[in-house]
CHARMM-style PDB file with segment names, atoms N, HN, CA, C and O in Angstrom:
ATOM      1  N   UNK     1      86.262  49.107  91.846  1.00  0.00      PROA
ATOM      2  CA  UNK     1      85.399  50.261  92.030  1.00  0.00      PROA
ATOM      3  C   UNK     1      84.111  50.073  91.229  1.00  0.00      PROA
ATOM      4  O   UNK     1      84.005  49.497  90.146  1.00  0.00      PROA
ATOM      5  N   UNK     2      83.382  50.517  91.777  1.00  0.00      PROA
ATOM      6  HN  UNK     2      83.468  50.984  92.657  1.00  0.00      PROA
ATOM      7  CA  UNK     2      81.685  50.472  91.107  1.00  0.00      PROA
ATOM      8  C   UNK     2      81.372  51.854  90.298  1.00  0.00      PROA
ATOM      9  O   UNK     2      82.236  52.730  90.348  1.00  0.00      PROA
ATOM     10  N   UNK     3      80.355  52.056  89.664  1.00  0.00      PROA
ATOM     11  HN  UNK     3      79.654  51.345  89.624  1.00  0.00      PROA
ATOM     12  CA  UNK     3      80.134  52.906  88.807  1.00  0.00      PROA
ATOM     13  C   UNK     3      79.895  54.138  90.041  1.00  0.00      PROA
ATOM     14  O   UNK     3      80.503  55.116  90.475  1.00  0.00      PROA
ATOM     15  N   UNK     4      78.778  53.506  90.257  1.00  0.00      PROA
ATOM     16  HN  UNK     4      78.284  52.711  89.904  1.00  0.00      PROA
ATOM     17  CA  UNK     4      78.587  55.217  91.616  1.00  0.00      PROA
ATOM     18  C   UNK     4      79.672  55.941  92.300  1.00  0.00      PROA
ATOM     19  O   UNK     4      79.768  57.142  92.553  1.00  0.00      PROA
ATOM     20  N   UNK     5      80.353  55.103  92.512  1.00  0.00      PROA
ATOM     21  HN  UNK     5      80.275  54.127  92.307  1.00  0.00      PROA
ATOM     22  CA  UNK     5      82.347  55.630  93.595  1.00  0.00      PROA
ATOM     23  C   UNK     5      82.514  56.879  92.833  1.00  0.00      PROA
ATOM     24  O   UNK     5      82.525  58.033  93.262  1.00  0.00      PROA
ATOM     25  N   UNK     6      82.697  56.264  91.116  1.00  0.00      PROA
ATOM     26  HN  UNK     6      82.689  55.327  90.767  1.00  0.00      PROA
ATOM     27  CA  UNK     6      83.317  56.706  90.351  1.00  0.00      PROA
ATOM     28  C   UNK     6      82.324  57.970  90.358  1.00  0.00      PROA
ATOM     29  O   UNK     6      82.717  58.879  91.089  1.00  0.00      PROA
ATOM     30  N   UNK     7      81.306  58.165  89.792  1.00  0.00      PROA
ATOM     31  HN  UNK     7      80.986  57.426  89.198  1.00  0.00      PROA
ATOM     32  CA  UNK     7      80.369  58.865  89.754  1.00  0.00      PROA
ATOM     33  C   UNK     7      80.496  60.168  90.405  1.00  0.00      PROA
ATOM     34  O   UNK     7      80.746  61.296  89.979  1.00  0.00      PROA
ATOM     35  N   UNK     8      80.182  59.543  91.898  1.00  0.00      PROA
ATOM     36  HN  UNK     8      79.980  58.627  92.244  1.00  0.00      PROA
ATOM     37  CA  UNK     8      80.740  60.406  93.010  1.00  0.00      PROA
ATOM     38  C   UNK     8      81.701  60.905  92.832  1.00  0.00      PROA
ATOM     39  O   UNK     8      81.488  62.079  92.529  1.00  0.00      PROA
ATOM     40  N   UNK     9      83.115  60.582  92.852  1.00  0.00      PROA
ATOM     41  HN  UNK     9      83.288  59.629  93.099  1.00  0.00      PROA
ATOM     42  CA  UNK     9      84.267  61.170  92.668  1.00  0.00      PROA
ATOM     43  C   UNK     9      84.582  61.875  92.001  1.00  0.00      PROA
ATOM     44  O   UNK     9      85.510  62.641  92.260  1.00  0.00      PROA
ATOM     45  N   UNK    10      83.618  61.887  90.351  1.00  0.00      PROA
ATOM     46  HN  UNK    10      82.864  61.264  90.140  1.00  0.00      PROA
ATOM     47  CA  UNK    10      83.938  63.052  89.471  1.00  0.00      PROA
ATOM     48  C   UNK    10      82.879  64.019  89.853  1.00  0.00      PROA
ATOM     49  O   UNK    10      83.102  65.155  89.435  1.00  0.00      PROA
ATOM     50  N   UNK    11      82.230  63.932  90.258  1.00  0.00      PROA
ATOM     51  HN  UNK    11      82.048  63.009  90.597  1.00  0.00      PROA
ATOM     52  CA  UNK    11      81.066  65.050  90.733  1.00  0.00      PROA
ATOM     53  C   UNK    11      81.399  65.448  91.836  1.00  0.00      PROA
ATOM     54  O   UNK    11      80.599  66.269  92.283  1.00  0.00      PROA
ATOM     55  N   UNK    12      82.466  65.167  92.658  1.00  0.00      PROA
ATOM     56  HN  UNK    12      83.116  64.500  92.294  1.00  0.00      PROA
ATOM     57  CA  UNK    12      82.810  66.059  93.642  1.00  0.00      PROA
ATOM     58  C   UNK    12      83.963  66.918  92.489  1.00  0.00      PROA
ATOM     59  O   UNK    12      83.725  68.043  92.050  1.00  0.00      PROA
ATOM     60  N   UNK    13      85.083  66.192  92.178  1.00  0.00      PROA
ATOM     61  HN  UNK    13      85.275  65.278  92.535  1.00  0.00      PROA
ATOM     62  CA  UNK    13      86.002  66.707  91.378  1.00  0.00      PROA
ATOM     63  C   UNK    13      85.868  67.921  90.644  1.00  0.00      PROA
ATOM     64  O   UNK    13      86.580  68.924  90.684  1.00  0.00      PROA
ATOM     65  N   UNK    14      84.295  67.551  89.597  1.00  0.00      PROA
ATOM     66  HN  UNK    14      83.717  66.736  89.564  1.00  0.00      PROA
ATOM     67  CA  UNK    14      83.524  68.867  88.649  1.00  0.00      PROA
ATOM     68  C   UNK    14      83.665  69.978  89.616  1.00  0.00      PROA
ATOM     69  O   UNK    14      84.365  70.990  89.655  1.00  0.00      PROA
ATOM     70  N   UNK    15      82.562  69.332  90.560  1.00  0.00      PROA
ATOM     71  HN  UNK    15      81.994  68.510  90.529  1.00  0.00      PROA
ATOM     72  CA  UNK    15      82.214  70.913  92.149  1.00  0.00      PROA
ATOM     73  C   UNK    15      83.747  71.657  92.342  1.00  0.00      PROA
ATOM     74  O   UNK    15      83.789  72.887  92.383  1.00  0.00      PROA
ATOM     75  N   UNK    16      84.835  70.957  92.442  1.00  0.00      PROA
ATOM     76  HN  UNK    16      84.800  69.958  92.409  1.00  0.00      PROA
ATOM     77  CA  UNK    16      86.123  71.628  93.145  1.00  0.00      PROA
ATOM     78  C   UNK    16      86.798  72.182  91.624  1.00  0.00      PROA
ATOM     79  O   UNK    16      87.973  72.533  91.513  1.00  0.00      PROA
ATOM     80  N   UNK    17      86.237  72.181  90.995  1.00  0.00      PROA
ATOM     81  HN  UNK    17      85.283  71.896  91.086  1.00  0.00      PROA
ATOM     82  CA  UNK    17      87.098  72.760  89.771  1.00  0.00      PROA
ATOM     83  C   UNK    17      86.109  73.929  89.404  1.00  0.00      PROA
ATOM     84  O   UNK    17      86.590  75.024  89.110  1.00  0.00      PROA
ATOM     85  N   UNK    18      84.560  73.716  89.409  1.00  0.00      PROA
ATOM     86  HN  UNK    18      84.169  72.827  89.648  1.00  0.00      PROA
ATOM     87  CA  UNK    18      83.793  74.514  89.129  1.00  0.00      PROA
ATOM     88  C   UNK    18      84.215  75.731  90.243  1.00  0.00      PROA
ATOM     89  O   UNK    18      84.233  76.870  89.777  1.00  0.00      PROA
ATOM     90  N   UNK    19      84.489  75.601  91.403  1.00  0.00      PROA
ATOM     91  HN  UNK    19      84.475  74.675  91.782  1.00  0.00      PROA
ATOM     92  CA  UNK    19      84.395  76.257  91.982  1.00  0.00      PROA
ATOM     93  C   UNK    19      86.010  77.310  91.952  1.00  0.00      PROA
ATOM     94  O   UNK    19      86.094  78.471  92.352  1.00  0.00      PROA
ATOM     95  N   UNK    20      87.303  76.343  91.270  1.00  0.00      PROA
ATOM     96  HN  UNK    20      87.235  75.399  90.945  1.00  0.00      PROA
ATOM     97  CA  UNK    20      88.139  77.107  91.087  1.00  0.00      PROA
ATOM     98  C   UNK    20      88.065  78.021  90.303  1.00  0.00      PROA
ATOM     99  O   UNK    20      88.474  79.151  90.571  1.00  0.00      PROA
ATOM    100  N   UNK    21      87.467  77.654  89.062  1.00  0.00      PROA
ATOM    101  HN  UNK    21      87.135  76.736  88.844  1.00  0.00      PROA
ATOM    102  CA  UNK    21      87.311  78.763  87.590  1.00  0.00      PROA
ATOM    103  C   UNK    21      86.183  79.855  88.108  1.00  0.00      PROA
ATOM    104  O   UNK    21      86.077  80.971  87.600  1.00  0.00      PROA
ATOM    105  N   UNK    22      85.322  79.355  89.234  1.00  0.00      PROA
ATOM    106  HN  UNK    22      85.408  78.449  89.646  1.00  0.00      PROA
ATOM    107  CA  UNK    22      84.507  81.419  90.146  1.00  0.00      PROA
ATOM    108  C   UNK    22      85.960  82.033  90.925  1.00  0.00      PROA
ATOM    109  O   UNK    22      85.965  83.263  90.910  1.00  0.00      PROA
ATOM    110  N   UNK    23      86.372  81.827  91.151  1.00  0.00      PROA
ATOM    111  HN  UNK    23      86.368  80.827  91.164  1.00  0.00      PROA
ATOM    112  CA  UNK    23      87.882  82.252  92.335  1.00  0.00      PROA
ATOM    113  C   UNK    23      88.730  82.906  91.417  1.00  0.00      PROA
ATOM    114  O   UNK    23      89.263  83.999  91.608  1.00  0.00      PROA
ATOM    115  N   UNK    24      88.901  81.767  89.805  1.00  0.00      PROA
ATOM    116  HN  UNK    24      88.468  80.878  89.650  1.00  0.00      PROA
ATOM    117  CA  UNK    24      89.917  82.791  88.669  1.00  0.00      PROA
ATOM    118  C   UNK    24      89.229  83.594  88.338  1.00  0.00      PROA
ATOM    119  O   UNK    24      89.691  84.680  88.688  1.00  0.00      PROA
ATOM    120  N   UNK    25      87.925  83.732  87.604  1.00  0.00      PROA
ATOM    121  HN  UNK    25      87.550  82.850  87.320  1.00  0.00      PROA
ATOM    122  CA  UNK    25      87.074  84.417  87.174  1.00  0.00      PROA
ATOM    123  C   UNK    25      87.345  85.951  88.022  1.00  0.00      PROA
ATOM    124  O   UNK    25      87.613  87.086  87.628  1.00  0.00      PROA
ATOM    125  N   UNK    26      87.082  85.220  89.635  1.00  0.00      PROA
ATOM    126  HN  UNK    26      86.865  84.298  89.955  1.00  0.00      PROA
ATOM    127  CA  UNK    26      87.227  86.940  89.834  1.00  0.00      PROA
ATOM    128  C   UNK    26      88.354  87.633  90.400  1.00  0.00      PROA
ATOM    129  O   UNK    26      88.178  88.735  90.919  1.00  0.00      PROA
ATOM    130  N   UNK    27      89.314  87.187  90.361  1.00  0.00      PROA
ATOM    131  HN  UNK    27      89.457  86.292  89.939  1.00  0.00      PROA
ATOM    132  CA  UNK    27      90.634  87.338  89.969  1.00  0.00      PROA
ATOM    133  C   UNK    27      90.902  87.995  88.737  1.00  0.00      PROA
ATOM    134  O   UNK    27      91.767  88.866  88.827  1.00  0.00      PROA
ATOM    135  N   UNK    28      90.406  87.825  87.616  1.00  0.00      PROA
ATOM    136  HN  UNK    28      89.703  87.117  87.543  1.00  0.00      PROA
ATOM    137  CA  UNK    28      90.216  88.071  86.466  1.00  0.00      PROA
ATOM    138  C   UNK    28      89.544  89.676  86.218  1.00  0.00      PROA
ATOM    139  O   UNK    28      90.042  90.542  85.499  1.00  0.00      PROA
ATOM    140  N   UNK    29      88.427  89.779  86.930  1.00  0.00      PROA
ATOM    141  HN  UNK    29      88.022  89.076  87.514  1.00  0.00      PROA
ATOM    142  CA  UNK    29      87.697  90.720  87.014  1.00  0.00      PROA
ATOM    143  C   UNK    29      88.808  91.921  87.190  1.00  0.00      PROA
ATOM    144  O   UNK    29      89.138  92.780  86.372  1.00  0.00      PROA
ATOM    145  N   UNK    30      89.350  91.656  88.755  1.00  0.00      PROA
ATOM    146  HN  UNK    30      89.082  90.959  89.420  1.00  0.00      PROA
ATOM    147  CA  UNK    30      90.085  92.468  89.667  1.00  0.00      PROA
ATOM    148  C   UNK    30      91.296  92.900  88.809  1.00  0.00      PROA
ATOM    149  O   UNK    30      91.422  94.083  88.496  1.00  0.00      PROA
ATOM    150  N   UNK    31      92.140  92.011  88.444  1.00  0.00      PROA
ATOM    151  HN  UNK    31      92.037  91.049  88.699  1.00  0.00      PROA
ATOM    152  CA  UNK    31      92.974  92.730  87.432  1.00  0.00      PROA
ATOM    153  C   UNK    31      92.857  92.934  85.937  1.00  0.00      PROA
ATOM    154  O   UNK    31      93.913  92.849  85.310  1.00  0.00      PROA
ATOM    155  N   UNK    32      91.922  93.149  85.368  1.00  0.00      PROA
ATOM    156  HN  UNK    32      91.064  93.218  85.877  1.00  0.00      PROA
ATOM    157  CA  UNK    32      91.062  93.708  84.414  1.00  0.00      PROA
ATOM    158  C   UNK    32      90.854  95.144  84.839  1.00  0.00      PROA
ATOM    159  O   UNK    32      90.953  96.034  83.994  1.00  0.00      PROA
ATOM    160  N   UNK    33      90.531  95.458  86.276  1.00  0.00      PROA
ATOM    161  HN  UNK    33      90.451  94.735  86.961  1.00  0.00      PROA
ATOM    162  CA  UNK    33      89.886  96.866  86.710  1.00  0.00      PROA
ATOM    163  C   UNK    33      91.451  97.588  87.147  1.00  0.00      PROA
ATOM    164  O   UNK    33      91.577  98.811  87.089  1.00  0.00      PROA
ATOM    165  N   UNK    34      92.239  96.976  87.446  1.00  0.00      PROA
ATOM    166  HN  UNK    34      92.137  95.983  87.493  1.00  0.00      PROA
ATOM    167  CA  UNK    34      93.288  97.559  88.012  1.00  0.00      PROA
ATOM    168  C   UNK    34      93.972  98.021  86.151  1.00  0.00      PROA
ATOM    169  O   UNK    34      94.335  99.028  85.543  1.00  0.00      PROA
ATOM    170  N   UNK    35      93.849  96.873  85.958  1.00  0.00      PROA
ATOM    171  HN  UNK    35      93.554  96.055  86.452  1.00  0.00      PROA
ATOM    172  CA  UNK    35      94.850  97.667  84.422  1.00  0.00      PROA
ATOM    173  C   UNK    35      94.502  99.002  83.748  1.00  0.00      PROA
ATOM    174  O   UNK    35      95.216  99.768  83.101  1.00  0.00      PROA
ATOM    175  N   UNK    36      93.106  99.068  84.107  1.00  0.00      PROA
ATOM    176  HN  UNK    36      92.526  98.446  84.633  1.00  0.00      PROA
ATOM    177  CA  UNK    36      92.063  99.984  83.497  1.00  0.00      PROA
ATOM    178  C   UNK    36      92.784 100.613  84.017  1.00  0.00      PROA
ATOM    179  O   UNK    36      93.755 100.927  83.329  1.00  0.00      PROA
ATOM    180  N   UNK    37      92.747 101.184  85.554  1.00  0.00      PROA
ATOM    181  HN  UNK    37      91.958 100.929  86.112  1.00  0.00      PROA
ATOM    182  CA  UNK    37      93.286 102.169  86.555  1.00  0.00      PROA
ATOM    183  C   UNK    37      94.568 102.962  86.042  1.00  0.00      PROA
ATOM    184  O   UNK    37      94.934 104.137  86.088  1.00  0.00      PROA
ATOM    185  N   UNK    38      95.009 101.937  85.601  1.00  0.00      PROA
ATOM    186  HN  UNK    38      94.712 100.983  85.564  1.00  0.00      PROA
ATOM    187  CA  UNK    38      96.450 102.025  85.742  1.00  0.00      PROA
ATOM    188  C   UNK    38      96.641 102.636  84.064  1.00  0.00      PROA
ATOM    189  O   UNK    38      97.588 103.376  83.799  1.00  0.00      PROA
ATOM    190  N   UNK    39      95.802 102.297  83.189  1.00  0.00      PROA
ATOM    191  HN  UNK    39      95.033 101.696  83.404  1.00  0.00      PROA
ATOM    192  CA  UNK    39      96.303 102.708  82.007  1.00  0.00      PROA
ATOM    193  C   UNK    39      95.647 104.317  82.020  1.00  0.00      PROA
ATOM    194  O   UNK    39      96.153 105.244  81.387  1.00  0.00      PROA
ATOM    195  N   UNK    40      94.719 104.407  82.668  1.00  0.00      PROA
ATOM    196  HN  UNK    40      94.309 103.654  83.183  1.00  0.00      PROA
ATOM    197  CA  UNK    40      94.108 106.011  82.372  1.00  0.00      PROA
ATOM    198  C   UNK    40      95.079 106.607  83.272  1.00  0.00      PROA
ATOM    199  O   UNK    40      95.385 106.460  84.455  1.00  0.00      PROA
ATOM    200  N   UNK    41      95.455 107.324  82.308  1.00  0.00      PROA
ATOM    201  HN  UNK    41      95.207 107.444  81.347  1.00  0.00      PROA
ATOM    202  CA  UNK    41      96.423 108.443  82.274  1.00  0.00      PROA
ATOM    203  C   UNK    41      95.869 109.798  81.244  1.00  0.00      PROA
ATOM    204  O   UNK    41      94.992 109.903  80.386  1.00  0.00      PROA
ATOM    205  N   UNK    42      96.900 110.745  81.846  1.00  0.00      PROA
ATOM    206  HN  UNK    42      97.612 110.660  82.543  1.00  0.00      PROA
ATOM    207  CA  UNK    42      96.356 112.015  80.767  1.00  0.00      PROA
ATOM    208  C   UNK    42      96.207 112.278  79.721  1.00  0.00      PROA
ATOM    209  O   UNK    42      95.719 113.373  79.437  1.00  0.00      PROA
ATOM    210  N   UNK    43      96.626 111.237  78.605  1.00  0.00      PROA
ATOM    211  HN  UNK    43      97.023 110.348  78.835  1.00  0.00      PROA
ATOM    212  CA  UNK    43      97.082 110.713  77.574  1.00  0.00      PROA
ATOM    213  C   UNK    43      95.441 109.534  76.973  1.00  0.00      PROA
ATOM    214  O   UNK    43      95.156 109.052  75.877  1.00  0.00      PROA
ATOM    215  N   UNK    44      94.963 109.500  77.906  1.00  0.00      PROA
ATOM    216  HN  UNK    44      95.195 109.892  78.796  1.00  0.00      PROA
ATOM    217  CA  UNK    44      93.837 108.327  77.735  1.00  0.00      PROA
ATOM    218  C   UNK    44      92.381 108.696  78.212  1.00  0.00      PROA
ATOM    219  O   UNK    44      91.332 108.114  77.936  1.00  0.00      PROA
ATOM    220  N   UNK    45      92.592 109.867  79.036  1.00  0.00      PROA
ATOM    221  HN  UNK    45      93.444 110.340  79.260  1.00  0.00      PROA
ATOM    222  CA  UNK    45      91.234 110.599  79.852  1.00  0.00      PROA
ATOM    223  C   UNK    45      91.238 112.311  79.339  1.00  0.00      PROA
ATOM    224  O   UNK    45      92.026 112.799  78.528  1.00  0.00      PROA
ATOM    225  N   UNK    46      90.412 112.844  79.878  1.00  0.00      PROA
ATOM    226  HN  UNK    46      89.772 112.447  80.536  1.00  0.00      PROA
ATOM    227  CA  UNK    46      90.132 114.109  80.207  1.00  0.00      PROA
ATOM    228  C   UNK    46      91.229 114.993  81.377  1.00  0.00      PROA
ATOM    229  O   UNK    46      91.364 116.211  81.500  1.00  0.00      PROA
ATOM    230  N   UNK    47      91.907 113.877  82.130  1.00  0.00      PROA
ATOM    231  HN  UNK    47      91.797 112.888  82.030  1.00  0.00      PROA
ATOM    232  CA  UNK    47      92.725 114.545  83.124  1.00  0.00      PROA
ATOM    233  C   UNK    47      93.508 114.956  82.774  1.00  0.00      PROA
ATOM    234  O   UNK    47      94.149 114.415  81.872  1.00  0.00      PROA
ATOM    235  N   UNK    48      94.001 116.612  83.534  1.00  0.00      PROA
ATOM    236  HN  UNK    48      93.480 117.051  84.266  1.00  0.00      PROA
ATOM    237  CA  UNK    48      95.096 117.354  83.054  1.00  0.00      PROA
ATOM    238  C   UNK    48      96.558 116.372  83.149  1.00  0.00      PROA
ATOM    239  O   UNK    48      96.681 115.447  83.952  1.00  0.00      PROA
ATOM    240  N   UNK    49      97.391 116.703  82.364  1.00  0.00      PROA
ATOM    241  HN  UNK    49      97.291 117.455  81.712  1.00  0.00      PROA
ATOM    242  CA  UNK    49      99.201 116.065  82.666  1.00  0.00      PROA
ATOM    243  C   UNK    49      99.372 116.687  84.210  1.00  0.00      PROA
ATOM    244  O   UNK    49     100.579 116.445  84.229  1.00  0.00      PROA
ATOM    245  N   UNK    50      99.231 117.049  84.992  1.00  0.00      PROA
ATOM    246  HN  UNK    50      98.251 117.246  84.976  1.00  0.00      PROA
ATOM    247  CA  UNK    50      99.656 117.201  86.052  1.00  0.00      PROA
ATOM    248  C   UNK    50      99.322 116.258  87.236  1.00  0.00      PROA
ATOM    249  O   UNK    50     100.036 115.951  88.191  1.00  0.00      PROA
ATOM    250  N   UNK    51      97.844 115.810  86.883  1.00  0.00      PROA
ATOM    251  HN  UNK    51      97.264 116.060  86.108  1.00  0.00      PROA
ATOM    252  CA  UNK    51      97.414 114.216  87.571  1.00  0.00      PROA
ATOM    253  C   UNK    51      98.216 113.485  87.461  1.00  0.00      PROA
ATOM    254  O   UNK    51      98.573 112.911  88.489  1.00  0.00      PROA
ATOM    255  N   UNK    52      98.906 113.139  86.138  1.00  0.00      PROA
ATOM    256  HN  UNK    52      98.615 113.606  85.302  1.00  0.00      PROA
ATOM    257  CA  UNK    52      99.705 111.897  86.073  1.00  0.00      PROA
ATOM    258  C   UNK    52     101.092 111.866  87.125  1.00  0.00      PROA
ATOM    259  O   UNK    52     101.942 110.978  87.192  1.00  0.00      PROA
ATOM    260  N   UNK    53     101.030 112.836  87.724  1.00  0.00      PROA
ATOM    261  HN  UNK    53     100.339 113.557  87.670  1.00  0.00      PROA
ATOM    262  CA  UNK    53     102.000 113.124  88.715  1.00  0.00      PROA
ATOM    263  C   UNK    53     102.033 112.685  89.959  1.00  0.00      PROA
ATOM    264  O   UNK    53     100.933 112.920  90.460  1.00  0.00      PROA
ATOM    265  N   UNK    54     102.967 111.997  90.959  1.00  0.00      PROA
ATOM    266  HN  UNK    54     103.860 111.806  90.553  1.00  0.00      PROA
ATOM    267  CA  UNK    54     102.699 111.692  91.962  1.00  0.00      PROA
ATOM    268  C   UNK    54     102.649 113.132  93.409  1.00  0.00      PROA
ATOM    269  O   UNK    54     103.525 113.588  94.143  1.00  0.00      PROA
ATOM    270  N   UNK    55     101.952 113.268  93.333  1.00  0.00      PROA
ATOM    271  HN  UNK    55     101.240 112.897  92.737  1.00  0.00      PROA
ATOM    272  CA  UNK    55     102.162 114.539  94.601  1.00  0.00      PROA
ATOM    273  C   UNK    55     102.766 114.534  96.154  1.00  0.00      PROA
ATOM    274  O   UNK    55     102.269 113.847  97.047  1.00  0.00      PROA
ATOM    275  N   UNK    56     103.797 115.317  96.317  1.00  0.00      PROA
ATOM    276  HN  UNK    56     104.201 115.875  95.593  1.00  0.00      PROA
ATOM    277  CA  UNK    56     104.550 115.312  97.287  1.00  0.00      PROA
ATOM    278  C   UNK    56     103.436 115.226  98.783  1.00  0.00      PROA
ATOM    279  O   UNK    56     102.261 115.577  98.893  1.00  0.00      PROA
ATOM    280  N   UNK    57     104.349 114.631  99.763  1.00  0.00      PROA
ATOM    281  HN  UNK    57     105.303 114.345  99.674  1.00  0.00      PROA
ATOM    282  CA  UNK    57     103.600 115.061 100.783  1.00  0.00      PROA
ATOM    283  C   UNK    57     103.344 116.527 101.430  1.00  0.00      PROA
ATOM    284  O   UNK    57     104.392 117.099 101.728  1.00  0.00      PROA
ATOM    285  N   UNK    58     102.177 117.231 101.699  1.00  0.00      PROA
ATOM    286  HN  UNK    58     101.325 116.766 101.457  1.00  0.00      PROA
ATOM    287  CA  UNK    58     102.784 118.480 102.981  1.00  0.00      PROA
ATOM    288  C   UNK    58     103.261 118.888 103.535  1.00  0.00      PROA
ATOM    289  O   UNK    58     103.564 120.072 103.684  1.00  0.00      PROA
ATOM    290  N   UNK    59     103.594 117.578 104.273  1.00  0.00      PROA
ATOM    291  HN  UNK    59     103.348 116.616 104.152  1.00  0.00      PROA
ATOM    292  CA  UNK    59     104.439 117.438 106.030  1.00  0.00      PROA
ATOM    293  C   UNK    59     106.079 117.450 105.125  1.00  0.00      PROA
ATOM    294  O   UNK    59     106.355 117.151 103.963  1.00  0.00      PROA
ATOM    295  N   UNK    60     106.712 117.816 105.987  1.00  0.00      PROA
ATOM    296  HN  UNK    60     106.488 118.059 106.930  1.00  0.00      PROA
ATOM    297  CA  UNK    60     108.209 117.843 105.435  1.00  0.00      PROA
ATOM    298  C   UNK    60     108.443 116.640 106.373  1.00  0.00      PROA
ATOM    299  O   UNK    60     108.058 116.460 107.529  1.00  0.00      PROA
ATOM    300  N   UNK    61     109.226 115.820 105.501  1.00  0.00      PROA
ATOM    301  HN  UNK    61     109.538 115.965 104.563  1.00  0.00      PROA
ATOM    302  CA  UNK    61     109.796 114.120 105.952  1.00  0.00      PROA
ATOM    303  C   UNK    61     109.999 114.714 107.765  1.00  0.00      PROA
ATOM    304  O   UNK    61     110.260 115.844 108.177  1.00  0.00      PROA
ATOM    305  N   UNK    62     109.757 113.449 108.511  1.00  0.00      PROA
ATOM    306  HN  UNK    62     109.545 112.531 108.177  1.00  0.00      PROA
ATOM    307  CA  UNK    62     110.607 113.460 109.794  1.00  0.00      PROA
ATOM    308  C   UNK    62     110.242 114.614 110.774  1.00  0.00      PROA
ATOM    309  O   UNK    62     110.829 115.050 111.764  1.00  0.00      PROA
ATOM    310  N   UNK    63     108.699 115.073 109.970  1.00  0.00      PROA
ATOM    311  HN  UNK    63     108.222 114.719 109.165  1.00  0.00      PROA
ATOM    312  CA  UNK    63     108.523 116.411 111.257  1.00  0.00      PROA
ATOM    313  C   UNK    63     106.782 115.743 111.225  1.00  0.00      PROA
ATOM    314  O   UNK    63     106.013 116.381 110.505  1.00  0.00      PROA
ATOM    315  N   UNK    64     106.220 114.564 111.942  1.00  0.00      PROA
ATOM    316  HN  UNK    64     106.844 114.046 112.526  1.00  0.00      PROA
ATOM    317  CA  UNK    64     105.118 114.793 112.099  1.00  0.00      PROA
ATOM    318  C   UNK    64     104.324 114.773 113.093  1.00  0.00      PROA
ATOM    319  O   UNK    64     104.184 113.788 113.818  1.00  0.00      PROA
ATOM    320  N   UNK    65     103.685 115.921 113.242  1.00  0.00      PROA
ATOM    321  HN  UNK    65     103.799 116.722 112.654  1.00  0.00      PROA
ATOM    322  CA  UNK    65     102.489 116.699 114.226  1.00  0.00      PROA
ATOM    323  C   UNK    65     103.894 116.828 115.353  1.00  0.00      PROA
ATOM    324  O   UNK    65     103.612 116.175 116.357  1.00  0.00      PROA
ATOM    325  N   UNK    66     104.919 117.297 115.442  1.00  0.00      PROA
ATOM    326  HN  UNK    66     105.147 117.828 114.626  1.00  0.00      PROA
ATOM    327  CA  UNK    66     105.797 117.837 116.618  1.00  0.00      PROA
ATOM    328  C   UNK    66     106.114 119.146 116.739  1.00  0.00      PROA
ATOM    329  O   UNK    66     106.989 119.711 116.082  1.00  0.00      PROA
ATOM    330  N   UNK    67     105.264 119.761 117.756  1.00  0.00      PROA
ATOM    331  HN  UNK    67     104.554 119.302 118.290  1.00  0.00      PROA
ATOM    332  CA  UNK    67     105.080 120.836 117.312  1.00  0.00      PROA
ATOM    333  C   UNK    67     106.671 121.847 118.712  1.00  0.00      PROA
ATOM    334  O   UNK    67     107.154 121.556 119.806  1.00  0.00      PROA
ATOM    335  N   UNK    68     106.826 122.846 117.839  1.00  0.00      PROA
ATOM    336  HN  UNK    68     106.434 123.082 116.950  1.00  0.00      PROA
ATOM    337  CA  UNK    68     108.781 122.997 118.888  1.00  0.00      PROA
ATOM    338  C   UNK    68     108.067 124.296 120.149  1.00  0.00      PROA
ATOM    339  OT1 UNK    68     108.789 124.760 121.032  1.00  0.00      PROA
TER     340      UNK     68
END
């Protein structure tokens, strides 16, 4: 092998790695923002304890838009 092959080959190599650590990076971002999400709670915000609640649906299970 000659110097340039080589050359070449790590400068493509750099490009495909450079380009993996933008892909983790924002991967990184995304669950960074989700943890956030996920940690504000009523306990951590201004929101009442009743937010931290999951809220039922309206519709009663197994009846939807059928009207008798």
């Amino acid at each position: 092998m000659n110097w340039e092959h080589i050359t070449a080959e790590r400068s493509a190599e750099d490009e495909q790695l450079k380009a993996k650590i933008r892909v983790l990076e924002a991967v990184i971002v995304e669950l960074k923002e989700k943890i956030a999400r996920l940690e504000k709670n009523s306990s951590t915000s201004s929101k009442p304890p009743s937010s931290d609640m999951v809220k039922p649906s309206k519709e009663p299970a197994g009846n939807h838009h059928h009207k008798k």
